[in-house]
C-alpha positions in Angstrom: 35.5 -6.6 8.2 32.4 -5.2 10.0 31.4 -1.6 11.4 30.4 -1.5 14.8 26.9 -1.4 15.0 25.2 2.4 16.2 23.4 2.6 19.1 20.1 2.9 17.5 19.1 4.7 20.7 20.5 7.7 20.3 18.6 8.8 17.2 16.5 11.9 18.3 13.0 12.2 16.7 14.1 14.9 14.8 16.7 13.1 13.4 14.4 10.7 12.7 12.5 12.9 10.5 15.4 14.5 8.7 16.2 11.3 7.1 12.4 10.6 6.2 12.3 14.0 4.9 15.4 13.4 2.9 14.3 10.6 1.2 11.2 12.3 0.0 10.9 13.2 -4.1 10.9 17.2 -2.7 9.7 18.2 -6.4 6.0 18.2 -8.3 7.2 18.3 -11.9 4.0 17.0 -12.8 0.1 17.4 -11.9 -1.5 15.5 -9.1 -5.4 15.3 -8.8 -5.0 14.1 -5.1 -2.8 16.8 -4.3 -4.8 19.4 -5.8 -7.8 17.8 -4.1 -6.3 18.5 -1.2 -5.6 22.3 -1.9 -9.2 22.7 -2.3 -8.7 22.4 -6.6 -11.2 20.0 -8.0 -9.5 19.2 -11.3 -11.4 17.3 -12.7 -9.6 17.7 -16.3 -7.0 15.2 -14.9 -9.0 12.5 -14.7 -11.5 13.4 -16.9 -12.1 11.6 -19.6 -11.1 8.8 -18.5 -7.4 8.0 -19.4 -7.6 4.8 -21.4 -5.1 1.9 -22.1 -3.8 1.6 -25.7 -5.1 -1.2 -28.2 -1.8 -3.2 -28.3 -1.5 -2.9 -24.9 -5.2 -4.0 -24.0 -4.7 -7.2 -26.8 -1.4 -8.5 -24.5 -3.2 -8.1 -21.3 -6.3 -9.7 -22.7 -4.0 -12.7 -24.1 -2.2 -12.8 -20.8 -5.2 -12.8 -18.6 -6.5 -15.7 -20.6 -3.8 -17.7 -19.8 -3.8 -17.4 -16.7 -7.1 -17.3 -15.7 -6.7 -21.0 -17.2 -3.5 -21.6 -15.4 -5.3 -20.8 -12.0 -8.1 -22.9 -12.4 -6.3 -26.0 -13.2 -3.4 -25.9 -11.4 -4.2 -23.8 -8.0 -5.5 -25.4 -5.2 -6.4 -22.7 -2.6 -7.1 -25.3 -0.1 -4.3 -27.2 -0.6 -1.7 -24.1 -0.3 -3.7 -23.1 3.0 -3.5 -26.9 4.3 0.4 -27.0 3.7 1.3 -23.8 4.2 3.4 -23.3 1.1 2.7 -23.3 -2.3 3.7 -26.2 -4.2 6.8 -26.2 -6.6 5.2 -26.9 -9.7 2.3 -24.3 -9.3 5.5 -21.7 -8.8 7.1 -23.8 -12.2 3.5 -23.4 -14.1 3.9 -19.5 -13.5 7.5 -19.2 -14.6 6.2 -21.0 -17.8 3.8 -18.4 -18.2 6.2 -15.7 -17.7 3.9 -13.9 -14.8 7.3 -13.6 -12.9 8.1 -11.0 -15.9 4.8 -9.6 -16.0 6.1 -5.7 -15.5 9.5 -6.4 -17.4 10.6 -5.2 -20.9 10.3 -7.6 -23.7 13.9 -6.7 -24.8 14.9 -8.8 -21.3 12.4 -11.4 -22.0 9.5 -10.3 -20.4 6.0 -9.5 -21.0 5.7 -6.2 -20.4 2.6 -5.7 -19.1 0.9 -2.4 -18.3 0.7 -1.3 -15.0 -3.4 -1.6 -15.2 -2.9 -5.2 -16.6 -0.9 -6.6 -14.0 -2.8 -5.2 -11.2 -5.8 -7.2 -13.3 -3.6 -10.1 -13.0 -3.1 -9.6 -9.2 -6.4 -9.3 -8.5 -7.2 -12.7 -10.3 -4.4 -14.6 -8.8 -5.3 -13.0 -5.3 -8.9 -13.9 -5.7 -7.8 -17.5 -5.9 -5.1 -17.8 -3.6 -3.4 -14.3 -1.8 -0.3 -16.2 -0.9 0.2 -16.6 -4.5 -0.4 -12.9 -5.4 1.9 -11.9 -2.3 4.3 -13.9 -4.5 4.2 -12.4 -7.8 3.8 -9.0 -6.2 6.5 -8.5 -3.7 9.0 -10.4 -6.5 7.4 -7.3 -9.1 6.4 -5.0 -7.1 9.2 -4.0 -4.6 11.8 -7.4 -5.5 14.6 -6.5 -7.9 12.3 -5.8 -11.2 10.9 -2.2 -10.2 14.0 -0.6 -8.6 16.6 -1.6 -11.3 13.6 -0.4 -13.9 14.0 3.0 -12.4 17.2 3.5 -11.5 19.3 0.5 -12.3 22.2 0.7 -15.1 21.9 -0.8 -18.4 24.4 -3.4 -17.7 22.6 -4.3 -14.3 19.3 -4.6 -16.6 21.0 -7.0 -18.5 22.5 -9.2 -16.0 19.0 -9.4 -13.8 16.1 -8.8 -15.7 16.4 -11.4 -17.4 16.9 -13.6 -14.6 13.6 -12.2 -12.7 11.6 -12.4 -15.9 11.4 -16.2 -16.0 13.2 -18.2 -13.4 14.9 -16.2 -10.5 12.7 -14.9 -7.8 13.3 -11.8 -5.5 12.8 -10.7 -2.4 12.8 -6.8 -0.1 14.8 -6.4 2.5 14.2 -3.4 4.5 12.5 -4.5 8.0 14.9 -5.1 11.2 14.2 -6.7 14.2 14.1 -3.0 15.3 13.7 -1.0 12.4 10.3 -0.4 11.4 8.7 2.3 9.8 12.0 4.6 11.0 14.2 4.0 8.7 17.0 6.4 10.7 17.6 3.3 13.0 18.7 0.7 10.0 21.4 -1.0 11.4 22.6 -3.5 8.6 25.6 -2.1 7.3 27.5 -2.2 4.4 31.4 -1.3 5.2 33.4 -0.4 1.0 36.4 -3.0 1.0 38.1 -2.4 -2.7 35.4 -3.0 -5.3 33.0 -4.6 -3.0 30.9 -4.0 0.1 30.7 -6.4 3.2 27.2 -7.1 4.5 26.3 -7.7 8.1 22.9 -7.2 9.9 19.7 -8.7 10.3 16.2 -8.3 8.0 13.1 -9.2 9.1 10.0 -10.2 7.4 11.3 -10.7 4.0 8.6 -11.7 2.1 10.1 -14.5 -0.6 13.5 -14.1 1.7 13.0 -17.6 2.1 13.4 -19.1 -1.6 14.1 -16.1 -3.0 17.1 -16.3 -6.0 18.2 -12.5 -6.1 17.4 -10.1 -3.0 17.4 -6.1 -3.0 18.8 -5.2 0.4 18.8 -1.7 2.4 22.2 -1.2 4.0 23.7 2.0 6.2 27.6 2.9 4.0 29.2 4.5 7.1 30.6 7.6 5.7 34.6 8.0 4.8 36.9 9.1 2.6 35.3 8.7 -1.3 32.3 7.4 0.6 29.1 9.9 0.8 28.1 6.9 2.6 24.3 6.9 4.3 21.5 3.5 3.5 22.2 2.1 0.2 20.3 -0.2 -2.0 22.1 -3.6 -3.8 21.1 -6.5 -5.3 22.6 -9.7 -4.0 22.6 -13.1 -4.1 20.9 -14.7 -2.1 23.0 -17.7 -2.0 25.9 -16.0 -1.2 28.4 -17.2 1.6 27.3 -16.0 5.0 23.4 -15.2 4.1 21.4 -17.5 6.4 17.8 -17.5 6.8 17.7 -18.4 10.3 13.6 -18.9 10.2 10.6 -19.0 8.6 7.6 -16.9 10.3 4.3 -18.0 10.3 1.2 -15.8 10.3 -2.8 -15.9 10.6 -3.1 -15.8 7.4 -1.7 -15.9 4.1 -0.2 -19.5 5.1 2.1 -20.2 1.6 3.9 -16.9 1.6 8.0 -17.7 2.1 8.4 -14.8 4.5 11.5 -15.4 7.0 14.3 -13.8 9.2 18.1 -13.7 6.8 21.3 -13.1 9.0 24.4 -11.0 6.7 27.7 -12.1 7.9 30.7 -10.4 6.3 28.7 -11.6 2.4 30.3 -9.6 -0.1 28.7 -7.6 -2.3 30.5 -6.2 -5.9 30.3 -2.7 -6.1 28.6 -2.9 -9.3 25.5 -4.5 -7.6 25.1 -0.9 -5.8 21.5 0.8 -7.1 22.3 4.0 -7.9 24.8 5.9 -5.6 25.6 5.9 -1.8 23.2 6.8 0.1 20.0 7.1 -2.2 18.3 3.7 -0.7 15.2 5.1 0.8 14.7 7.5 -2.4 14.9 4.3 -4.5 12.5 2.3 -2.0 10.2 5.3 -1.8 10.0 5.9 -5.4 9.8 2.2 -6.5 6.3 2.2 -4.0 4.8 5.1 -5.0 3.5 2.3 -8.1 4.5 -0.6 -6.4 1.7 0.1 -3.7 -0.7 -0.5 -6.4 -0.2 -4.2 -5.9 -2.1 -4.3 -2.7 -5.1 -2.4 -3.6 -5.2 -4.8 -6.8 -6.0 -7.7 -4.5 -8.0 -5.8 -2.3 -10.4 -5.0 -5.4 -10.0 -8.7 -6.3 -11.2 -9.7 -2.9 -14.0 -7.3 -2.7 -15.4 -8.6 -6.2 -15.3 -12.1 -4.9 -17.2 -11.8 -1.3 -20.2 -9.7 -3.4 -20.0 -12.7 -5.4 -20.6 -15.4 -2.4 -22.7 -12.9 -0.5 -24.9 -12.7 -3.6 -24.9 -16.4 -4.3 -25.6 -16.9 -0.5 -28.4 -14.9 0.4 -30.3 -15.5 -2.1 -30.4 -19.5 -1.5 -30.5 -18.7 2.2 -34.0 -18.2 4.0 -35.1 -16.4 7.0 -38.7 -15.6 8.3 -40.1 -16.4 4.9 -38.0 -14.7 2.9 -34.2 -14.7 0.8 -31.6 -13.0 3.4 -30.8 -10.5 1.0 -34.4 -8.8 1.8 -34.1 -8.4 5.1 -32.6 -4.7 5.2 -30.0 -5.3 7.6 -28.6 -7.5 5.7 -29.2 -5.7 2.2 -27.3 -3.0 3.6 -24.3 -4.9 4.0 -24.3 -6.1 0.5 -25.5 -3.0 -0.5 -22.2 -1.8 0.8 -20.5 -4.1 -0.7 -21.1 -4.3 -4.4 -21.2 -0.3 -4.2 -17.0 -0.3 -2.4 -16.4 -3.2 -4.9 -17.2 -0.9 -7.8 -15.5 1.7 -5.7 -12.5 0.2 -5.4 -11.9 -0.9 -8.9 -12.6 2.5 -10.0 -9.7 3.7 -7.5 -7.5 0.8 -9.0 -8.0 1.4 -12.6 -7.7 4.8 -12.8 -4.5 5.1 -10.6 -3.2 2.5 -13.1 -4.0 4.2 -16.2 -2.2 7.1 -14.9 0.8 5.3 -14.3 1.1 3.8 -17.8 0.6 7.6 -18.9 2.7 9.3 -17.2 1.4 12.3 -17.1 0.8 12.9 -13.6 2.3 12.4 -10.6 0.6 9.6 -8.7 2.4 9.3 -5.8 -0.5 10.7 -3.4 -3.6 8.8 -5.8 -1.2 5.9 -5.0 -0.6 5.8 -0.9 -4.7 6.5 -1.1 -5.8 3.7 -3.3 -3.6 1.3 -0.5 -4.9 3.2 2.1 -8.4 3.2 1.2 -8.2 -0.4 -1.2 -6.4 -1.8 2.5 -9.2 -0.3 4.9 -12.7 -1.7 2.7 -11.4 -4.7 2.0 -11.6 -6.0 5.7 -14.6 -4.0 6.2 -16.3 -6.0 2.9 -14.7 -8.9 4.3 -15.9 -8.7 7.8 -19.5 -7.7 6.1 -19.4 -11.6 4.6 -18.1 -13.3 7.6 -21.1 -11.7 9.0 -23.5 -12.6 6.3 -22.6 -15.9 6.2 -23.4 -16.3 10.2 -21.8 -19.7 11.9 -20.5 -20.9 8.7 -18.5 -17.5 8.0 -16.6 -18.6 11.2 -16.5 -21.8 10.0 -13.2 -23.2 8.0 -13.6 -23.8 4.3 -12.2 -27.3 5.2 -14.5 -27.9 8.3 -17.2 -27.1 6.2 -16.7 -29.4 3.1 -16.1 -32.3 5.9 -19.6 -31.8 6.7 -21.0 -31.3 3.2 -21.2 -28.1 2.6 -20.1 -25.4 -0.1 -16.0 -25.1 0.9 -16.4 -21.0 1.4 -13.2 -19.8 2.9 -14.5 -16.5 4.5 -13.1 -16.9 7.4 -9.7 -17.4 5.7 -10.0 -14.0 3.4 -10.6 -11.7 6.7 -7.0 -13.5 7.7 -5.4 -13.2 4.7 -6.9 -9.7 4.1 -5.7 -8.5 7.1 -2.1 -7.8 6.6 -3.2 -5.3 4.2 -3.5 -2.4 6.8 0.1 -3.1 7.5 2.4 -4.5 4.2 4.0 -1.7 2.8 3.4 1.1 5.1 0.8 0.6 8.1 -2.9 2.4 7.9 -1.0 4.5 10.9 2.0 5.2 8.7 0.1 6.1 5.4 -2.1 8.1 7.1 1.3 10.5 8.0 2.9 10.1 4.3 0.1 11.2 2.9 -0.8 14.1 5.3 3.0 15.2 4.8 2.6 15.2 0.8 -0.9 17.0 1.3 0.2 19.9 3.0 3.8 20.3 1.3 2.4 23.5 0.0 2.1 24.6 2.6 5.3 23.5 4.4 6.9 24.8 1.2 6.3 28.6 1.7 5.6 28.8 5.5 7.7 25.7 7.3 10.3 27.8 7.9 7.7 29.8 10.1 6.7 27.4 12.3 10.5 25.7 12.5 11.6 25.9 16.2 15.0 25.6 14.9 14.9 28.5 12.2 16.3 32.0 12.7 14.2 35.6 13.6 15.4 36.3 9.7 14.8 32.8 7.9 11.2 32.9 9.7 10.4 36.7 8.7 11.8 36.0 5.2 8.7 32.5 5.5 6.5 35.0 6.9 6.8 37.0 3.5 6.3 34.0 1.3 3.6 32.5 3.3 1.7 36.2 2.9 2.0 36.3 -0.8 1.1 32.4 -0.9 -2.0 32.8 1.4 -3.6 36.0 -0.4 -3.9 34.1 -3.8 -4.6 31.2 -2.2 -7.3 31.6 0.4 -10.1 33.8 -1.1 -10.3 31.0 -4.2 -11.7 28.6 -1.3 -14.7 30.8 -0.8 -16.5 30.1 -3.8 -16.3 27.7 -7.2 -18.6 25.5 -9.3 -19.6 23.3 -6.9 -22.5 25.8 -5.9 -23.9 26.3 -9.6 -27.0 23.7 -9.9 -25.8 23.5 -13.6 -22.2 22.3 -13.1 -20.9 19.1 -14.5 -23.8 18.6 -16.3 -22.6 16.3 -18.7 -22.7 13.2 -15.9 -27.1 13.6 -15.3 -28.0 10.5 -17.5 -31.3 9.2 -15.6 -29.8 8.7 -12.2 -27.8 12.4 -11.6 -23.8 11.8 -10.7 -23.2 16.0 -10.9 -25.0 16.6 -7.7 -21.7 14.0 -6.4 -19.3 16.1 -8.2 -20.3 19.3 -7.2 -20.3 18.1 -3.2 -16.5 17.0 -3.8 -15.7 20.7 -5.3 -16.9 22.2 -2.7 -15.9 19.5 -0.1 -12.2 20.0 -1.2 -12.5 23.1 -0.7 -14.0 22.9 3.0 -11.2 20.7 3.3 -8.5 22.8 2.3 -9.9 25.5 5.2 -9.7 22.8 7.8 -6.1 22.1 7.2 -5.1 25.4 6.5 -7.1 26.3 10.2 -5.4 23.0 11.7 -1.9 24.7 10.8 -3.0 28.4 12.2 -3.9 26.8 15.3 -0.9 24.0 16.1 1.5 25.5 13.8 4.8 23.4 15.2 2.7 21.5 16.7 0.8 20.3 13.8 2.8 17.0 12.9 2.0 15.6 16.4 -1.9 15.6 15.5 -1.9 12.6 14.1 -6.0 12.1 15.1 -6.2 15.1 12.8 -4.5 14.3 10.1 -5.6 11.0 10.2 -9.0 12.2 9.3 -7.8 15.0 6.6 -6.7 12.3 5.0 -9.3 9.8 5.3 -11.3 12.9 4.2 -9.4 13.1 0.9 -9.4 9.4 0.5 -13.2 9.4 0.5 -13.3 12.3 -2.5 -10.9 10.6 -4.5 -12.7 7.5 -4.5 -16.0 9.2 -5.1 -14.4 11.0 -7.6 -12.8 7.9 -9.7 -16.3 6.3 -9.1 -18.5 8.9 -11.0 -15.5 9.1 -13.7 -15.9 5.3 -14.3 -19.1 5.3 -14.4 -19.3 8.0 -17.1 -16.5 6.3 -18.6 -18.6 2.9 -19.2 -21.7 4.8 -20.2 -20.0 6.2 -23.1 -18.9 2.4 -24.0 -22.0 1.2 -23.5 -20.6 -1.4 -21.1 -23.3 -1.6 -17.9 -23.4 2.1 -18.0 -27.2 2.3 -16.2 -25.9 -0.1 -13.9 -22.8 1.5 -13.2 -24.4 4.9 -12.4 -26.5 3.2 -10.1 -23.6 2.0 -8.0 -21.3 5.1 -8.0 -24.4 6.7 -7.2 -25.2 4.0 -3.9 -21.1 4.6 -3.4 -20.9 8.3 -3.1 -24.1 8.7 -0.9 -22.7 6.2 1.6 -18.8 8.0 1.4 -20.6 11.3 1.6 -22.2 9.9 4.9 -18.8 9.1 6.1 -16.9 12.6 5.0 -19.3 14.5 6.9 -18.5 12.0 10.2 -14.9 13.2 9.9 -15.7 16.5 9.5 -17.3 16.5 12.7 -14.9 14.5 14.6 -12.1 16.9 13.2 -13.0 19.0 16.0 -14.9 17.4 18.3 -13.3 14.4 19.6 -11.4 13.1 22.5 -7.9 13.1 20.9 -6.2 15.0 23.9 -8.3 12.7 26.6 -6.7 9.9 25.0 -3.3 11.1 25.3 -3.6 11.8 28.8 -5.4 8.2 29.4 -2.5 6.6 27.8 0.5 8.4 30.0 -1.7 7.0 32.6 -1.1 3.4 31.2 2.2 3.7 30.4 2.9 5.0 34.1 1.1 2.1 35.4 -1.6 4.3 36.8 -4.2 1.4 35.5 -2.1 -1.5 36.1 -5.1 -3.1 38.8 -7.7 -3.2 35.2 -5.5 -5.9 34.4 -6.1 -7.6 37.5 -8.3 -11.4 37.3 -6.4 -12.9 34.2 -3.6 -15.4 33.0 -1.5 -14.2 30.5 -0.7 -17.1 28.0 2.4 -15.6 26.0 5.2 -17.2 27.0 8.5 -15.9 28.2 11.0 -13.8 25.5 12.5 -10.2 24.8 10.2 -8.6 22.7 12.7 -7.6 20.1 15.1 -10.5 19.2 18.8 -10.0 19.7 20.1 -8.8 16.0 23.6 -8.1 17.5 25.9 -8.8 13.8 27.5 -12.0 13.8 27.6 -15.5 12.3 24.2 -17.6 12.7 24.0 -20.1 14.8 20.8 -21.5 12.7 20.3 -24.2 10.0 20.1 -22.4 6.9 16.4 -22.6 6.4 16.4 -21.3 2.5 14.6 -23.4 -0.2 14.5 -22.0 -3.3 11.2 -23.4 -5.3 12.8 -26.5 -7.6 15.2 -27.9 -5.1 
């Protein structure tokens, strides 16, 4: 019993963005720093003082951490997972005996439950010594069957799974297609009501843990009928089930050990009870469950960052040149300068986003899509800083270099295995437009109407009122504010001065705020097509909130007494190098070559340049570029292998 399949084709772009905007949270019930940042509102009572984690909760994590900061040095080989490209069965038993696979999940369903700001600490360790095993942990946690049934799963689904995912099952995310992207209006899996179940049949692509995975979360389109709202749905299935195939295992540059495959649905049943939440809420739930979930990547991105200041350190001090340690010559201290300053940076980012989380007293979806933004972006820039440091031998493998007797230094491997980062769970490209979409929904809220092609004389007069009243509070509170009194924020001068810092991000926000609000006077309809733009409005913002987290940390650690002198010192290196940046995108906001490009690249696509090609071989070899994913039974060897068997 299968649907025909919809011509993906013939989804328009605005349909396309009707069923993004759909699955949007369309409320603010709570504050956001990042979206007041973006208003031009500097609130810096939201993050200030710094939220801190509970005793109880800081004495589990600090148990946990323990443990497996043990586990991973005994038991991990890095170089062994890379070599084999998997990671061995009983390093996968060892963490199920710790209960990391339960590290988010209520005690009351056996597991640990963690804080959000402990198991990012967790992922950052377990990255740091091998990031196919923290790609493990956090797509199983993160976006697997854990976070979504947390949110919106019923008790009796709690009961049946949890369990299961807190110490021996582990999950897997199915949303990718062959052809389905980042546009989730052209999901073509489909899941057709027969009695009290669903039949499954489509394709998913890179499904990270698809491969051994036990349980599986799976977006499928509910054609819509009678006592069917119908529209994509979420369920949990099993990923054993009769007529689930994983056809094949994809291999990558880097991060060698994850289990990351192609699965086949053919007519696999599904009980209706297994439905998340009700028809047609599947994006909402996958949107919602990443607004923390994204908080996984970043954690490893920190992780990463503190371990290449560590080798870089190590390194050029041992290493000479002309006379001298490598760290002295200024080119190269201004790498590493760069990097212990974003490595502070970035944990700042990290922690703070998590503490708000485990509060819940803000909404965090913004501080969340920037800390993977940002966490994503200066990791490979840290990254390729080391590869550089390090000279030949940062080219060189970890494994070519211990043959030779040298110190095994897998640089070369963390820029791979970094490098996914900028796409997992939404590309640079595609958080760049979440973001900007969540930044100006003030906007949008009071005057979208107004620049709606497809809105009435009356609906866009009735905007045009709204948008007036919103504008005359709004604008003239972006002329002026503390960030022009030499006294403000006073309280963060403690012999190297953070309040000069603060007070450029007041009124930087604010500056901000203008641009966009110009940006919208000028394109108006046009605006969402600026991508170059809003690209760097965001990037903008990104820059702020870090330096904003940084100062706050560093406040926050003086007041402990925990490196606090040294800790100024580096928020204060951070934000003079992210206030260098900020004022580069302020002048490329307007002066770039945005619409150049546009009319260079009709000139590609119309073959206008084809003869620049001209003098080379092409090695790909022959193949669509989108695999058939036409339902149907496979005809593949089922290429599952859940860990144990």
């Amino acid at each position: 019993m299968t649907a025909p399949t919809e011509n993906r084709g013939t989804v328009t772009e605005r349909e396309a963005r009707q069923v993004a905007e759909a699955a949007r949270e369309q409320d603010w019930h709570k504050p956001s720093f990042a979206k007041e940042l973006f208003l031009g509102r500097f609130r810096l009572d939201l993050v200030h003082p710094h939220p801190m984690p509970g005793e109880e909760s800081v004495r589990r994590g600090e148990e946990f951490l323990a443990k497996l900061r043990a586990f991973c040095e005994a038991e991990v080989d890095s170089a062994r997972i890379e070599r084999e490209a998997r990671i061995p069965d009983e390093v996968v038993a060892g963490l199920k005996e710790l209960g990391a696979l339960g590290m988010k999940i209520d005690p009351k369903y056996g597991g640990l439950g963690l804080s959000q700001l402990y198991y990012n600490k967790a992922l950052a360790l377990v990255g740091s010594v091998s990031p196919a095993v923290g790609a493990l942990l956090s797509a199983h946690q993160s976006i697997g069957v854990p976070q979504p049934l947390k949110m919106f799963g019923t008790e009796e689904q709690k009961e049946a799974f949890l369990p299961r995912c807190a110490r021996s099952d582990i999950s897997a995310f199915l949303l990718t297609e062959p052809d389905v992207g980042s546009d989730p209006a052209r999901l073509a899996t489909t899941a057709v009501p027969d009695g009290d179940e669903y039949v499954l049949d489509g394709v998913k692509l890179w499904t990270t843990n698809g491969v051994v995975a036990d349980l599986l979360v799976v977006m499928a389109r509910v054609p819509k009928s009678e006592g069917h709202k119908g529209g994509i749905t979420a369920f949990v299935v099993e990923a054993g089930s009769e007529g689930i195939t994983v056809e094949h295992r994809n291999a990558f540059m880097g991060l060698r050990g994850i289990e990351n495959g192609v699965t086949r649905f053919h007519r696999v049943r599904v009980p209706a009870g297994h439905r998340i939440g009700p028809e047609g809420a599947g994006l909402k739930i996958a949107l919602t469950t990443l607004n923390t979930g994204r908080l996984s990547l970043p954690a490893m991105c920190a992780g990463a960052g503190k371990w290449c200041l560590k080798i870089a350190r190590e390194w050029s001090a041992e290493r000479e040149q002309w006379g001298k340690p490598l760290a002295l010559h200024e080119a190269v201290g201004a790498k590493i300068s760069f990097i212990a300053a974003t490595t502070f940076a970035l944990e700042a980012v990290l922690d703070l986003s998590s503490q708000m989380a485990d509060e819940d007293r803000n909404d965090i979806r913004i501080e969340a899509a920037l800390a993977k933004l940002y966490g994503s972006e200066m990791a490979w820039r840290m990254a390729d800083e080391l590869v550089q440091i390090r000279g030949g031998r940062g080219y060189e493998t970890a494994e070519s270099l211990k043959a030779r007797g040298e110190r095994a230094v897998p640089a070369e491997q963390m820029l791979r295995d970094l490098r996914i980062n900028r796409i997992f769970e939404g590309s640079t490209e595609i958080m760049h437009l979440l973001i900007a979409r969540e930044a100006v929904d003030a906007h949008l809220s009071v005057a979208g109407d107004l620049i709606d092609p497809a809105k009435s004389l009356s609906d866009k007069a009735k905007a045009g009122a709204q948008a007036g009243v919103f504008y005359a509070k709004w604008l003239p509170k972006l002329v002026a504010g503390p960030g022009q009194l030499p006294g403000s924020y006073g309280e963060f001068r403690h012999g190297v001065d953070l309040s000069t810092h603060l007070r450029y991000i007041e009124r930087t926000s604010r500056r901000l705020a203008r641009a966009t609000f110009y940006g919208m006077s000028r394109w108006q309809g046009r605006m969402e097509t600026k991508q170059g733009f809003l690209g760097r409005i965001v990037d903008i913002g990104a820059e702020l909130f870090a330096m904003s987290a940084a100062c706050v940390r560093a406040e926050r650690l003086r007041t402990r007494d925990e490196h606090g002198r040294e800790a100024y010192q580096l928020a204060d290196a951070f934000c003079r190098q992210a206030r260098i940046r900020v004022e580069e995108l302020f002048g490329r906001l307007w002066t770039n070559t945005d619409d150049l490009d546009r009319k260079v690249v009709k000139g590609v696509l119309g073959g206008a340049y084809t003869w620049l090609e001209e003098g080379i071989v092409d090695p790909s070899q022959d193949g669509p570029w989108i695999a058939d994913a036409t339902p149907g039974p496979s005809t593949h060897e089922n290429a599952r292998r859940p860990y144990g068997d």
